[in-house]
C-alpha positions as CSV (number, residue, x, y, z in Angstrom):
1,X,0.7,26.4,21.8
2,X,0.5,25.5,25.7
3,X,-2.9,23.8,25.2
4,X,-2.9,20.2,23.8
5,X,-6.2,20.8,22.3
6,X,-5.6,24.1,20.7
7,X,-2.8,22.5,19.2
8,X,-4.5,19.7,17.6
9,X,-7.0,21.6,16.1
10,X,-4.4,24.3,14.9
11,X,-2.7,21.0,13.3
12,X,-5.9,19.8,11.4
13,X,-6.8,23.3,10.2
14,X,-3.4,23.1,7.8
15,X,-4.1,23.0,4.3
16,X,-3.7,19.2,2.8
17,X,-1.4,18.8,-0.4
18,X,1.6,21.6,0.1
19,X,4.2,19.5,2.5
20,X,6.4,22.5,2.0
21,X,4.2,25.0,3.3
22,X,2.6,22.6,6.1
23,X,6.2,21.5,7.6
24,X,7.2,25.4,7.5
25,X,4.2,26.3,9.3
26,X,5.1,23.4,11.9
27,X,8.3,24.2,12.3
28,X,7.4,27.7,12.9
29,X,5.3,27.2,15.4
30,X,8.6,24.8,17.0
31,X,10.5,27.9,16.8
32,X,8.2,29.9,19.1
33,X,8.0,27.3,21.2
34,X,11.5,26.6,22.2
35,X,12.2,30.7,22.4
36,X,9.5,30.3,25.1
37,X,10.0,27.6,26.7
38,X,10.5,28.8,30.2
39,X,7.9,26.5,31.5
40,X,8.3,22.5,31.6
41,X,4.6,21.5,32.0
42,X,2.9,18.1,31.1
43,X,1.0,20.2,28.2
44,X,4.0,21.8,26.7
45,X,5.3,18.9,26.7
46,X,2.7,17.0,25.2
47,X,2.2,20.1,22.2
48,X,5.8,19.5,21.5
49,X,5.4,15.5,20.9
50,X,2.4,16.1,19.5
51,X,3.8,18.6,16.4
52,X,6.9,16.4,16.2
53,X,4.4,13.6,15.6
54,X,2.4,15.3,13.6
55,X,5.1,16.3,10.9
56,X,7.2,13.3,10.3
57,X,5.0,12.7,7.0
58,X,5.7,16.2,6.0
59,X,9.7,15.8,6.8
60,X,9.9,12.6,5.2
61,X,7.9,13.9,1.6
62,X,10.7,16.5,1.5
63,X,13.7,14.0,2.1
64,X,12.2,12.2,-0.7
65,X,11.9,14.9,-2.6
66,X,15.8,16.0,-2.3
67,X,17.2,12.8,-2.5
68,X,15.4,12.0,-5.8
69,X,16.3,15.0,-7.7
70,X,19.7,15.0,-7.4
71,X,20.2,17.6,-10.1
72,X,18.1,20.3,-8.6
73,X,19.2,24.0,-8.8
74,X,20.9,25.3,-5.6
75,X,18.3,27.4,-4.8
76,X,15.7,24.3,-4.9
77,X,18.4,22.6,-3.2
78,X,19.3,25.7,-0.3
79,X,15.7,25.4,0.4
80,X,14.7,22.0,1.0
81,X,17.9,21.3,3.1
82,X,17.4,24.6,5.2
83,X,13.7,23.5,5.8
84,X,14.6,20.0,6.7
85,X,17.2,20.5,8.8
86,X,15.3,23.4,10.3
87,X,13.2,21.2,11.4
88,X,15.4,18.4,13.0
89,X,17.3,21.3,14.8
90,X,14.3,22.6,17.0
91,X,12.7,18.8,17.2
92,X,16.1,18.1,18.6
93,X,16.1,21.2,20.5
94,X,13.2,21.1,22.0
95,X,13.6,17.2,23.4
96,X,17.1,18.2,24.6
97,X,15.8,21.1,26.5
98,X,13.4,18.7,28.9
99,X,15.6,16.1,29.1
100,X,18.1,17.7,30.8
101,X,15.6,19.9,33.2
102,X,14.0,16.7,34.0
103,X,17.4,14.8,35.1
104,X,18.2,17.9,37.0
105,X,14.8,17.5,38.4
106,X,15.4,13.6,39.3
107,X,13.8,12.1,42.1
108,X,11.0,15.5,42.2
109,X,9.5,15.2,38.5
110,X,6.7,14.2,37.8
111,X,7.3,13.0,34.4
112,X,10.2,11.6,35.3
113,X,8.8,8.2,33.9
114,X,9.1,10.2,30.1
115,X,12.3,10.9,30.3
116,X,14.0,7.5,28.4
117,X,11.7,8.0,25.5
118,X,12.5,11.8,25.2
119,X,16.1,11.1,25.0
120,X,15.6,8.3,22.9
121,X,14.1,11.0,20.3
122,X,16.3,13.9,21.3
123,X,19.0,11.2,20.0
124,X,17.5,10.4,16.8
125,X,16.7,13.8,16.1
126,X,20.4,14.7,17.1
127,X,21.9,11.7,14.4
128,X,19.1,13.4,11.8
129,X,21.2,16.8,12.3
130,X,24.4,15.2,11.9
131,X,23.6,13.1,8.8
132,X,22.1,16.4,6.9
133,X,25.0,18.3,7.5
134,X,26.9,15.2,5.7
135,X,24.9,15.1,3.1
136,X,25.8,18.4,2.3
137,X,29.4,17.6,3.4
138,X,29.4,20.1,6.3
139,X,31.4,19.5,9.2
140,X,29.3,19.1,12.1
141,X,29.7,22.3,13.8
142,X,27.4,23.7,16.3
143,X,28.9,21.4,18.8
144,X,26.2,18.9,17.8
145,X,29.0,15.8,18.8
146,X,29.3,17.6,22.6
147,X,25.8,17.7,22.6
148,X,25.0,14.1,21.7
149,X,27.5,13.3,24.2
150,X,26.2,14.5,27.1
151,X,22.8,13.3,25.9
152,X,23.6,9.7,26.1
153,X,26.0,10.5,29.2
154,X,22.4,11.4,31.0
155,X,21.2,7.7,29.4
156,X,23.7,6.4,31.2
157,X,23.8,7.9,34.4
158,X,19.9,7.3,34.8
159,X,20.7,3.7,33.9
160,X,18.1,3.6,31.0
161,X,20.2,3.6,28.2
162,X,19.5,-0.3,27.5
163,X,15.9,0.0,28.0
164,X,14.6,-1.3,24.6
165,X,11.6,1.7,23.6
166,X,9.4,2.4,20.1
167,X,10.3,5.3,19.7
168,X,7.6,6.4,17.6
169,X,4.0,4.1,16.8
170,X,4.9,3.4,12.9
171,X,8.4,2.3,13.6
172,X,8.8,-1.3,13.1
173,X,11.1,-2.3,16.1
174,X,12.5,-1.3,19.5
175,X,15.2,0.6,19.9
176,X,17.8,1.5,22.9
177,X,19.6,4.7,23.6
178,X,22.7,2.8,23.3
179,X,21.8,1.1,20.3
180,X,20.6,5.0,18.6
181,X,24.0,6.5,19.7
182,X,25.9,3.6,18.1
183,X,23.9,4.2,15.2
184,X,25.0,7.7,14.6
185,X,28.4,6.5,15.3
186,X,28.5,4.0,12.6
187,X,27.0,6.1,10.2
188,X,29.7,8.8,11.0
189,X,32.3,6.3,10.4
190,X,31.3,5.3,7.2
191,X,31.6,8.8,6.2
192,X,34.6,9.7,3.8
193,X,33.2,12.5,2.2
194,X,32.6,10.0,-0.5
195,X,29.4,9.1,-0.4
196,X,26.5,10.3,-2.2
197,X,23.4,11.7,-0.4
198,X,21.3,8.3,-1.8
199,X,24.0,6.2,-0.1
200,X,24.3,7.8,3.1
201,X,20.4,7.5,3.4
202,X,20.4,4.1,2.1
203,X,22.6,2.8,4.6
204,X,21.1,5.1,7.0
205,X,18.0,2.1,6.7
206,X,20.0,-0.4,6.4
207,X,21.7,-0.1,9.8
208,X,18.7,-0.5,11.3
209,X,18.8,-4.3,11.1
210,X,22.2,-4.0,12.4
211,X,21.6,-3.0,16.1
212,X,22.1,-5.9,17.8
213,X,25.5,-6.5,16.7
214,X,27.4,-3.8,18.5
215,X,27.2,-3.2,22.2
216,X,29.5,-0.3,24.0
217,X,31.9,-1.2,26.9
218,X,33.9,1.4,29.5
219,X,36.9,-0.8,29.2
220,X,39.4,-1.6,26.6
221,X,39.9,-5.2,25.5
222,X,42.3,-4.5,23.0
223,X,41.9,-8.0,21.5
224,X,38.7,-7.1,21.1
225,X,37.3,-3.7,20.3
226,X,38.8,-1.5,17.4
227,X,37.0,2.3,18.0
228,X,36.4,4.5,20.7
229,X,34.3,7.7,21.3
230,X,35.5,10.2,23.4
231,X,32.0,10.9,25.7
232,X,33.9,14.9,26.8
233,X,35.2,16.2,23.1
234,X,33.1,17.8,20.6
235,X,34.0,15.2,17.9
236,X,33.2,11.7,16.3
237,X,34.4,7.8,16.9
238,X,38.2,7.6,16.2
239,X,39.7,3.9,15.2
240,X,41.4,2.9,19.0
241,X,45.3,3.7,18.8
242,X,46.3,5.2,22.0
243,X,43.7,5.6,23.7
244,X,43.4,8.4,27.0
245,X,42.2,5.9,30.2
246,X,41.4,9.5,31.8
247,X,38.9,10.5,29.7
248,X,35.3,9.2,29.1
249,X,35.8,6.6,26.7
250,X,33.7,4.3,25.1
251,X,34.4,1.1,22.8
252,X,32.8,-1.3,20.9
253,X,34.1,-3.7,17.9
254,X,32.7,-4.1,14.7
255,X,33.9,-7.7,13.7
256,X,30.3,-9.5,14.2
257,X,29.1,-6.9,11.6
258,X,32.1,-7.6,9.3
259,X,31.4,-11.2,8.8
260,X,27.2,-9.9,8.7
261,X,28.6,-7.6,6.2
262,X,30.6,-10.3,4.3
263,X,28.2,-13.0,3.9
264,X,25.4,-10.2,2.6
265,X,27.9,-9.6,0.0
266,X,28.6,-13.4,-1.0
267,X,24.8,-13.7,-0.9
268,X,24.4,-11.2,-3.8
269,X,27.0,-12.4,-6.1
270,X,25.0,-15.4,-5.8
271,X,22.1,-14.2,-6.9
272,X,20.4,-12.9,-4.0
273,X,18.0,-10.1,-3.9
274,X,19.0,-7.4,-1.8
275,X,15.5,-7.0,0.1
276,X,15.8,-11.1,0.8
277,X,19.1,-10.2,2.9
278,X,17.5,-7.6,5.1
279,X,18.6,-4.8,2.8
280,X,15.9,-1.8,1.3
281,X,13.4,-2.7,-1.6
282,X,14.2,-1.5,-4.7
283,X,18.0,-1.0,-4.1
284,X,19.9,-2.2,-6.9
285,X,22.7,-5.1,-6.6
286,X,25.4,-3.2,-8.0
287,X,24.4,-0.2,-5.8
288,X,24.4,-2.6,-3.1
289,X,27.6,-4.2,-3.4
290,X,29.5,-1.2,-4.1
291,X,28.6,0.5,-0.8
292,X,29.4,-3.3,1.2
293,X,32.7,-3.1,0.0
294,X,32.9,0.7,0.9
295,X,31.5,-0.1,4.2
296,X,34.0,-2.7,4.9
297,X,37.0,-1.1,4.5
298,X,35.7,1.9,6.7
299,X,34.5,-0.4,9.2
300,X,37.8,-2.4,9.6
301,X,40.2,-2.4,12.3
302,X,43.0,-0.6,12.4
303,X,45.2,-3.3,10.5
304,X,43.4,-4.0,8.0
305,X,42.2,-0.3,6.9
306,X,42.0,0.8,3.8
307,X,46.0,2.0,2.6
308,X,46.1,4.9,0.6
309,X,47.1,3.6,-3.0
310,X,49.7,6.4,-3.5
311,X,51.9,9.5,-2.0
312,X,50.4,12.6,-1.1
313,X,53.1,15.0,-2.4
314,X,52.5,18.8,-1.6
315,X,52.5,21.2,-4.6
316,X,51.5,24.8,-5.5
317,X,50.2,24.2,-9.5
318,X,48.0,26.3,-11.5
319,X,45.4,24.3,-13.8
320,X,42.0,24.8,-15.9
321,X,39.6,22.4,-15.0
322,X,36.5,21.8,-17.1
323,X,33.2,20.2,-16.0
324,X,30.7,18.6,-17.7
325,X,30.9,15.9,-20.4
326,X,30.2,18.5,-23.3
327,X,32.4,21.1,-21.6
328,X,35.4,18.5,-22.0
329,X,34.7,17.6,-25.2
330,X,34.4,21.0,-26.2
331,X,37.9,21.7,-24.9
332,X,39.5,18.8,-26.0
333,X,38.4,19.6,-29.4
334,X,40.2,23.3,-29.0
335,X,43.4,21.9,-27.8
336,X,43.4,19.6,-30.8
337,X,43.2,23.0,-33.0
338,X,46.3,24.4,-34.6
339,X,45.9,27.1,-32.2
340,X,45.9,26.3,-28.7
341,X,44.9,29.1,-26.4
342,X,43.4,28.8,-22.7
343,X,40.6,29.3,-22.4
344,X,41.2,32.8,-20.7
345,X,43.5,34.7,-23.0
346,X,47.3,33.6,-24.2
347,X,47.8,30.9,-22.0
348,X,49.4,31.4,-17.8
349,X,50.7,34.6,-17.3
350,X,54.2,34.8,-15.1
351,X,52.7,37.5,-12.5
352,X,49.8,34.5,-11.9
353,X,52.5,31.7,-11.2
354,X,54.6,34.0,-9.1
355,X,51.5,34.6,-6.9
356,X,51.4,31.0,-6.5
357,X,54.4,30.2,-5.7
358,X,54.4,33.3,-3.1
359,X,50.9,33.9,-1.9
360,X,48.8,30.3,-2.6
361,X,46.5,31.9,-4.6
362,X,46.1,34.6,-7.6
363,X,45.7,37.9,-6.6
364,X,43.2,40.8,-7.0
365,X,46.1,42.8,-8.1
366,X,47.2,41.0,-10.6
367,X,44.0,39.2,-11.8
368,X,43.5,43.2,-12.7
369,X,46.3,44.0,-14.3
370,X,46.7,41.1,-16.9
371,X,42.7,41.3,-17.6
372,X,43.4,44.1,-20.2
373,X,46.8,42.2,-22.1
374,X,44.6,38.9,-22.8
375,X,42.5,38.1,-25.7
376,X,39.1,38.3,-24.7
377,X,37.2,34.9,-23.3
378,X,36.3,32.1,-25.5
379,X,32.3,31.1,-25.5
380,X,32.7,28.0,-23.7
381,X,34.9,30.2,-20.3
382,X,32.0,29.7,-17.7
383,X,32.8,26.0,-18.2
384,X,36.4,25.8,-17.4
385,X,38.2,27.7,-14.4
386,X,41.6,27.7,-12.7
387,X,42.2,26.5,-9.7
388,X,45.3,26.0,-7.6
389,X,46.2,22.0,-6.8
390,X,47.3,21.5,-3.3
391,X,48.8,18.4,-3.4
392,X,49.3,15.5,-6.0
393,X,49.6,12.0,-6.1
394,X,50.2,9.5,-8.9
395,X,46.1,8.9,-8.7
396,X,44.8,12.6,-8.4
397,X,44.9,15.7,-6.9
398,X,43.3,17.5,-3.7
399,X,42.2,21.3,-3.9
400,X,41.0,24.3,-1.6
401,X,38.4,26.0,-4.1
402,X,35.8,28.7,-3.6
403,X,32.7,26.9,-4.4
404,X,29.8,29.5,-3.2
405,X,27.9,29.2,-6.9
406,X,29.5,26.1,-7.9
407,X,25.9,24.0,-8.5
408,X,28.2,21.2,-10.3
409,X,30.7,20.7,-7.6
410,X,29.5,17.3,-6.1
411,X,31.1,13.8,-5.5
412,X,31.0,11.9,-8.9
413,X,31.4,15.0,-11.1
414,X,33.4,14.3,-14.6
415,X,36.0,17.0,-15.0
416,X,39.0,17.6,-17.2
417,X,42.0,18.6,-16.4
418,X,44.8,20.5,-17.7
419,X,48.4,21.9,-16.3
420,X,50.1,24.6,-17.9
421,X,52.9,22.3,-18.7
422,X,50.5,19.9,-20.5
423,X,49.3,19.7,-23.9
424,X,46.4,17.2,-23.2
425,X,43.6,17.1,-21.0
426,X,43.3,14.4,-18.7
427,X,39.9,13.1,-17.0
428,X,38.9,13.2,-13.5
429,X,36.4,12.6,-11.1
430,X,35.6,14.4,-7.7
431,X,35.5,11.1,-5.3
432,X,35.9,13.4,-1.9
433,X,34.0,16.7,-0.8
434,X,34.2,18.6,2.5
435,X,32.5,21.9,2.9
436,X,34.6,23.8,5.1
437,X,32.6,27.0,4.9
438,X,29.8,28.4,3.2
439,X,33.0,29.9,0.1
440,X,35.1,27.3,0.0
441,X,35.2,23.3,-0.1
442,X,38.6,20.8,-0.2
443,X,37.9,18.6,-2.8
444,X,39.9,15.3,-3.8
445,X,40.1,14.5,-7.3
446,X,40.8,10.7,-8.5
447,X,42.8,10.8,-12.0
448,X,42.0,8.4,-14.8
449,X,45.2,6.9,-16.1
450,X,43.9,6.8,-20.1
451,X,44.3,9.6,-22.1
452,X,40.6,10.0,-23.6
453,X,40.5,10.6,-27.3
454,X,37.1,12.2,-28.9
455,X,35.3,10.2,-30.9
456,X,32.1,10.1,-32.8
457,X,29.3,7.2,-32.3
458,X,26.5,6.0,-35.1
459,X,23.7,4.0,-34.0
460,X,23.3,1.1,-36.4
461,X,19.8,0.3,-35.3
462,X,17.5,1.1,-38.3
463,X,15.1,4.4,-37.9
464,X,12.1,3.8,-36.0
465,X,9.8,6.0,-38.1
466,X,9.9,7.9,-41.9
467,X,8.9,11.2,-43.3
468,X,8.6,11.2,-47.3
469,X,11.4,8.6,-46.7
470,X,13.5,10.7,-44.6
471,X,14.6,9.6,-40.7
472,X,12.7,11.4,-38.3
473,X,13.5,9.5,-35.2
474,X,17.2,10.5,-34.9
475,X,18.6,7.4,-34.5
476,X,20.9,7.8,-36.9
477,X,22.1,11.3,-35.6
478,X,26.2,11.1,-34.2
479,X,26.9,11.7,-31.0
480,X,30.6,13.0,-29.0
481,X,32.1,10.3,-26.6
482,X,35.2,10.0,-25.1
483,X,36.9,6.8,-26.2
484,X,39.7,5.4,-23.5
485,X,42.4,2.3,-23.8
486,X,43.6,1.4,-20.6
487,X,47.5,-0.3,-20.5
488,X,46.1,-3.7,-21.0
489,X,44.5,-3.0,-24.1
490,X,41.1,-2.9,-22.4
491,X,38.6,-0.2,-24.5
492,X,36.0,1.6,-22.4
493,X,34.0,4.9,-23.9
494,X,32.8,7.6,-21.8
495,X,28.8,8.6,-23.0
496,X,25.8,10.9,-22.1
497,X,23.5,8.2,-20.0
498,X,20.7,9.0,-23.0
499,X,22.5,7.8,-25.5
500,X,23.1,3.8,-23.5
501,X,21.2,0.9,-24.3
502,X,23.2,-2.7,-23.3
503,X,24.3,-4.4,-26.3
504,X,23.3,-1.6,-28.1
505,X,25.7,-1.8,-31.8
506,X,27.6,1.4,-32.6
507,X,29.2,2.7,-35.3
508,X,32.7,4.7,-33.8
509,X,35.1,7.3,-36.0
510,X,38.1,8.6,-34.4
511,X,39.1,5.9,-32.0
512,X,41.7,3.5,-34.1
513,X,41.0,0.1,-35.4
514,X,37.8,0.5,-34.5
515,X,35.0,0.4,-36.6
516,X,31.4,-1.4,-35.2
517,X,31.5,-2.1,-31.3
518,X,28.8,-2.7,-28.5
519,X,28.0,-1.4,-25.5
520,X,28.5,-3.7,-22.5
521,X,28.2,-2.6,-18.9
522,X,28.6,0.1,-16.8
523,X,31.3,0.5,-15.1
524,X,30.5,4.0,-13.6
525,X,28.0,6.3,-13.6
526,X,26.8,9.3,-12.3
527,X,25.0,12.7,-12.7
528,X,25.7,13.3,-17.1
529,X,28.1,10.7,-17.8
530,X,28.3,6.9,-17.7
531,X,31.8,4.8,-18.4
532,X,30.5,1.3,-20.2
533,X,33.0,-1.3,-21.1
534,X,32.7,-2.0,-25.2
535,X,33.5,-5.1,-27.3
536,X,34.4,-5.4,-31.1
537,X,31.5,-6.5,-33.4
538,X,32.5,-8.5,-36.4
539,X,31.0,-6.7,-39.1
């Protein structure tokens, strides 16, 4: 791969319809590369643009493909990121690497005309890294922040990093090195470990019409700017509090993108459609409004930042957690019996709390020696564990929990919870996720203030076809839900997303004084479960 032509042949001779197998013979052929690359020629160079070039349609089928199947296995899942993010890493890599000979070079390289539009991609390919690592809420690691820094410190220092460049043919507009860092920034900001991979990439696009409403300045008008990024520390943009004047900092407000932000927002509960106000096709408006209001909050200054709503209270408390709607139904139903055991044996043991309350955690030891005094496991164990709550507040809990072969542990996931102390479960939903290692993840758990009771649902509709005048469509088959009655009396039911159809006329047993009711809207969905408002039907 040091001849341009060898190259592009070697390119054309890949077999057409397997992207996997295509991008992994690309980015193997990047990987040699960049362990040989002891030479900085014009045709090394020009293989290395060329196979970057030349697999951006194969990257971008296997984005697609992760980000639409959101319920993949985590092997599926482990392999598509790895080979994505492969990818970025020696694209990135391999940019980074002539960049920086070629500034050392200044004033003697020949292709020292290249260098803006290799940083600009080295930049890009840097925010790519840092984006996949969120999606899979990873911390950044690898020093990938120190290492964007002193990218767009070179930018800077050659005085190019305002020079408006297309970065690649098919993008659809210019771009600066400034306005690429700033982009990475942003996106980093928006970041709470919140987000779901769709949203992160959606407003990954969507801050591409942004650009031109953030600039960054080396001076602090503090009337003016609300964050700053530190250009010498291996970490992200911080909101500006007390900022170091010794260090190299940069700043840049956000309040021109606030008000952009706010009147996208009135547009749409106008009527709007979200690809009239600059936003992605085929984004819905309840998808888009939700993120807006997420996105202004993390964007605001310092004052007006989002409070947290309650108390963080540290705690040491041992409780089963269930996952899944039929997992929580399934327990809710056992707890109801006259006989309530956990779900592991006779209940806690005392040897387990004293760990606890001594060591954090339950150990080996003891997880040994109680195994033979408790009743053996119920079927439905693999869905319900134990974990150890960290800290409490009157919305939810946060947790440290091994979560190596936990496939279901993923912002949005419905689980039940239940203390030792309790008698009831009570519902919850993971809103925060931060992989700290490849074992373990801090999670943060919002709690729903209803107690949910089960109850059964009848579709009224009649059947849509007969056998010998029997129902063979099912539509008259019952279903489990999880029926909830806020304080104000407002009635909400908790479904499988199969069963939903607005309007849709149901028949409910178990829930009181209830009897027919329809389904209105959503209020919440996510991967096997759906909240939907309900109304009374007169019958």
């Amino acid at each position: 791969m040091t001849n341009l032509k060898v190259a592009a042949r070697w390119v054309e001779s890949l077999p057409i319809g397997d992207a996997f197998k295509c991008q992994q013979a690309i980015l193997g052929e990047l990987k040699r590369f960049n362990e040989n690359s002891t030479q900085y020629t014009k045709d090394r160079l020009a293989v290395l643009m060329l196979l970057d070039e030349k697999s951006r349609d194969l990257q971008d089928t296997l984005v697609r493909q992760y980000l639409r199947n959101p319920r993949m296995s985590r092997p599926v899942e482990s392999q598509l990121w790895h080979a994505v993010y492969g990818l970025y890493w020696e694209i990135a890599r391999g940019y980074h690497a002539f960049v920086l000979h070629f500034a050392r070079e200044a004033g003697r390289s020949p292709h020292e005309s290249r260098i803006p539009l290799l940083a600009l991609r080295a930049i890009l390919a840097f925010g790519q890294l840092l984006k996949w690592r969120t999606i899979r809420y990873q911390p950044a690691g690898e020093k990938l922040w120190l290492r964007l820094h002193n990218l767009y410190r070179v930018t800077e220092t050659e005085g190019f990093h305002r020079q408006p460049l297309r970065a690649y043919a098919e993008d659809a507009s210019d771009c600066s090195c400034e306005t690429a860092y700033l982009h990475i920034l942003m996106l980093n900001l928006a970041d709470s470990g919140t987000l779901y991979p769709r949203q992160l990439d959606l407003l990954d696009h969507w801050l591409c019409g942004w650009h031109g409403m953030m600039r960054l300045d080396n001076r602090l008008d503090t009337h003016v700017h609300n964050f700053v990024i530190d250009l010498s520390s291996d970490q992200g943009p911080r909101r500006v509090r007390k900022p170091d004047t010794d260090k190299p900092l940069r700043f840049w407000s956000t309040a021109d993108l606030l008000q952009r932000l706010q009147e996208i927002h009135l547009a749409l509960r106008e009527g709007r459609a979200p690809a009239q106000l600059g936003l992605t096709e085929n984004t819905r408006t309840s998808e888009s409004l939700e993120l807006l209001d997420h996105l202004q909050r993390q964007w605001s200054s310092l004052a007006t930042r989002e409070q947290r709503r309650a108390p963080r209270e540290s705690i040491k408390r041992l409780v089963d957690v269930a996952h899944g709607l039929g997992a929580i139904i399934t327990q809710i139903k056992a707890s109801e019996a006259p006989a309530s055991v956990s779900p592991y044996g006779t209940g806690f043991n005392d040897s387990e709390a004293d760990d606890v309350q001594v060591y954090g955690f339950i150990t080996d030891r003891t997880r040994e020696r109680i195994s033979h005094m408790q009743a053996p496991a119920g079927p439905n164990a693999p869905d319900v564990e134990r974990w150890v709550m960290q800290d409490e507040s009157k919305c939810g809990y946060g947790a440290t929990v091994e979560s190596r072969d936990k496939d279901w542990l993923r912002v949005g996931a419905l689980i039940g919870i239940k203390s030792h102390d309790a008698a009831t479960w009570q519902l919850g939903i993971v809103r925060r996720l931060a992989r700290l290692n490849d074992d373990t993840s801090s999670v943060g758990i919002e709690t729903l203030a209803e107690t949910p009771v089960l109850a059964m649902l009848n579709g009224t509709a009649p059947a849509g076809y007969t056998v010998n005048g029997l129902d063979n469509s099912g539509a008259s088959l019952p279903y489990s839900s999880l029926w909830l009655t806020s304080s104000a009396g407002v009635d909400s039911v908790i479904i499988d997303p199969v069963h939903f159809t607005p309007g849709k006329v149901v028949q409910i047993h178990g829930a009181p004084e209830r009897r027919l009711v329809a389904l209105g809207n959503p209020i919440e969905r996510s991967e096997g479960w759906m909240r939907v408002a309900v109304e009374p039907v007169n019958s």
